[in-house]
C-alpha positions in Angstrom: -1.7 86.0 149.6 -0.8 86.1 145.6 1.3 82.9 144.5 4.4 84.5 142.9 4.2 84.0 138.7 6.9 81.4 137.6 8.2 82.8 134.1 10.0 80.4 131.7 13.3 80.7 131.6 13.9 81.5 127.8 11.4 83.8 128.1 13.3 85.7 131.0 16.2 85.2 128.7 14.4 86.9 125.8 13.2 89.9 128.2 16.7 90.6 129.8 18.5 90.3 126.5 15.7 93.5 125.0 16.6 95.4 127.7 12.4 94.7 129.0 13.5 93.5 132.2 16.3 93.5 134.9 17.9 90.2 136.5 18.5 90.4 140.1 20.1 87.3 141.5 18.4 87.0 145.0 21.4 85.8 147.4 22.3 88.2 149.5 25.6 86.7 150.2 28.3 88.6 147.1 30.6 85.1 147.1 27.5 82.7 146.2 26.7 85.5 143.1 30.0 85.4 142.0 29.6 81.1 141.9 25.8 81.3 140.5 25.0 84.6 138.8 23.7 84.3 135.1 24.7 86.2 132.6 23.6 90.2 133.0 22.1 89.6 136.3 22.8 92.1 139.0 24.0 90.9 142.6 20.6 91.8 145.3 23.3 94.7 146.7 23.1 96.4 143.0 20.2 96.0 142.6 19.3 97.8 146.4 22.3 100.4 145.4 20.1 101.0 141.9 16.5 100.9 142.7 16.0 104.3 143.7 16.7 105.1 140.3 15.3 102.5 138.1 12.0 103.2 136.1 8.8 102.1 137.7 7.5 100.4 134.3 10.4 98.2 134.0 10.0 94.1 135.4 12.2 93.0 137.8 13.0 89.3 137.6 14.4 87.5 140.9 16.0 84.7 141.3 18.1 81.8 143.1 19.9 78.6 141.8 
């Protein structure tokens, strides 16, 4: 199995911020989101509600705190 790819955060940062990439905070749980999401990052149930329609090119960063 692939290791997952560790991306810097500023560089995360720099990729949300253009629009490059989407930020998906990976707890499932909506109160723990509202006490750790970053800025722009969509809660995991957004992000299921939207993936049918998001574009197949665009990098989806997860993460937890």
């Amino acid at each position: 199995m692939e290791e997952t790819p560790r991306v810097p955060p500023d560089e995360v940062f720099g990729r949300v911020q253009s629009g490059e990439a989407l930020l998906v905070c990976a707890y499932d749980d909506d109160e723990k989101f509202k006490s750790l999401h970053l800025a722009k990052a969509l809660s995991l149930r957004q992000f299921h509600e939207l993936q049918p329609s998001l574009p197949k090119d665009k990098e989806i960063v997860f993460y937890c705190a």
